[in-house]
C-alpha positions as CSV (number, residue, x, y, z in Angstrom):
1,X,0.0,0.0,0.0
2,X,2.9,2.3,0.9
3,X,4.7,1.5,-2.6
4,X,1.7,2.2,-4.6
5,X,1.3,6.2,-2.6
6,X,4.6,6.3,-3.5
7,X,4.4,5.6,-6.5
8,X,1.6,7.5,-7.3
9,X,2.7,10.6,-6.0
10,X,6.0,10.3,-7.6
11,X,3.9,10.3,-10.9
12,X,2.3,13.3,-10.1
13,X,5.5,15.1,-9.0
14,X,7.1,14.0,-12.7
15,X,3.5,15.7,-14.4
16,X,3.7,18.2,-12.4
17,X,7.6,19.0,-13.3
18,X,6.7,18.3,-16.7
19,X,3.8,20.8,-16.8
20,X,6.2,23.7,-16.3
21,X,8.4,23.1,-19.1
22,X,8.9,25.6,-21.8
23,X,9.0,25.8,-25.7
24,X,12.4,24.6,-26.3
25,X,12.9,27.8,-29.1
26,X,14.1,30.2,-27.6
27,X,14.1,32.4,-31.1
28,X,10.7,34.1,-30.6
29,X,12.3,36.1,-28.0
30,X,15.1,37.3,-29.8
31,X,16.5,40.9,-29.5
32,X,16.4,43.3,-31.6
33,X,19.1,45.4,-31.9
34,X,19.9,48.8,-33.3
35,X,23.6,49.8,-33.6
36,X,24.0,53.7,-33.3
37,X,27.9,53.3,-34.7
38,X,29.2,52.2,-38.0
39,X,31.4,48.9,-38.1
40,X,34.5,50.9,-38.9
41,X,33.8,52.9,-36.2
42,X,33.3,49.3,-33.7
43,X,36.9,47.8,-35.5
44,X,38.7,51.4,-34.9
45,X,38.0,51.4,-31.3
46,X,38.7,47.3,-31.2
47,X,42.1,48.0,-32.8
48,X,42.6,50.9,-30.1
49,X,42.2,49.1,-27.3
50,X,44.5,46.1,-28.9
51,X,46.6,48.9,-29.0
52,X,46.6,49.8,-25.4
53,X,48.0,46.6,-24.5
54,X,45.9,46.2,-21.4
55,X,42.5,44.4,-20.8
56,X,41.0,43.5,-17.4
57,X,39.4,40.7,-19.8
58,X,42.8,39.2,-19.9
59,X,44.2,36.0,-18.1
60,X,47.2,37.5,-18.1
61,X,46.1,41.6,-16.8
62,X,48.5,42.9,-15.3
63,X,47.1,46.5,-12.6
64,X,50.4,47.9,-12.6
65,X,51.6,48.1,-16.0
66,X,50.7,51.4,-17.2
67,X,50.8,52.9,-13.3
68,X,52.6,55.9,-12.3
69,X,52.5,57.1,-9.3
70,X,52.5,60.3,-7.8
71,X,53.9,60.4,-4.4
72,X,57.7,58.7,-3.9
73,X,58.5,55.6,-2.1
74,X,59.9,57.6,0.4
75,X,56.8,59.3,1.3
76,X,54.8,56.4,1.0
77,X,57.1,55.0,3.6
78,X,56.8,57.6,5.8
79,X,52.9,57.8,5.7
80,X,52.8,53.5,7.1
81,X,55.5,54.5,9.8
82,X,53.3,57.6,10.7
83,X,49.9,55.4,10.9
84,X,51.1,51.8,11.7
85,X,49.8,51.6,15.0
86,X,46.3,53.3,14.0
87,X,45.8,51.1,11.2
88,X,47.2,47.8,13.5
89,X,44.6,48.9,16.0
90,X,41.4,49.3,13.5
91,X,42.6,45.9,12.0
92,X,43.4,43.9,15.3
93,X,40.6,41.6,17.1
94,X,38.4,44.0,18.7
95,X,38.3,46.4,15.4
96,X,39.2,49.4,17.0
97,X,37.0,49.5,19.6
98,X,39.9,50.5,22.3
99,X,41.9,52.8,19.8
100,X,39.0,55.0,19.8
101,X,38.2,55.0,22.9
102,X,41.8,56.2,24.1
103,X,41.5,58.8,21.1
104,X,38.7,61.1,21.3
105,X,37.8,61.2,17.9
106,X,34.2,63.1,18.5
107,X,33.9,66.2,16.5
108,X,34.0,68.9,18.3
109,X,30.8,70.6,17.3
110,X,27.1,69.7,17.6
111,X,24.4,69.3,14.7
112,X,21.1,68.1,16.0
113,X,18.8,66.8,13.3
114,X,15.8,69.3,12.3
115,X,17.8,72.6,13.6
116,X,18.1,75.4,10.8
117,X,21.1,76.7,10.1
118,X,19.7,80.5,10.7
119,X,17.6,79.6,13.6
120,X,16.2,82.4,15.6
């Protein structure tokens, strides 16, 4: 008796999965398209960023090759040594919690919400 609800309701679970299905073509959906650019235009701006010699779509994309800098490695060094212990503190286990609370760092003014600027 157990096999037969069984397999009775697996029947009905198949229909039912069966009922859902789809038309397999997927053509009557198709989208239309309207380019705005000529297909020079597309191939000059596909040989200029062949050109470029980078692409984030690349296996191989490498950040750094066309980046210059702006500040030396000298001052960059400085900066770490002159934040190092902030930046440990926000990044150690308790996320800062104790680093801020030894450094008030509370502005120093008070806005309460709704107050005008001009109020009289």
């Amino acid at each position: 008796m157990n096999v037969s609800r069984t397999l009775i309701v697996a029947a009905l679970a198949a229909v039912a999965f069966g009922a859902q299905a789809d038309e397999a073509d997927g053509s009557q959906f198709a989208t239309q398209f309207n380019s705005t650019r000529t297909r020079a235009q597309v191939q000059a701006d596909l040989t200029q960023f062949k050109q470029a010699g980078t692409s984030p779509w690349s296996i191989q994309y490498n950040q750094l090759a066309k980046f210059n800098s702006e500040r030396s490695r000298a001052a960059v060094q400085a900066d770490y040594l002159a934040n190092r212990d902030a930046v440990a503190a926000m990044t150690s286990e308790d996320s800062g919690s104790a680093y801020l609370a030894k450094h008030d760092a509370a502005p120093s003014f008070t806005r309460l919400a709704g107050t005008p600027v001009n109020a009289q």
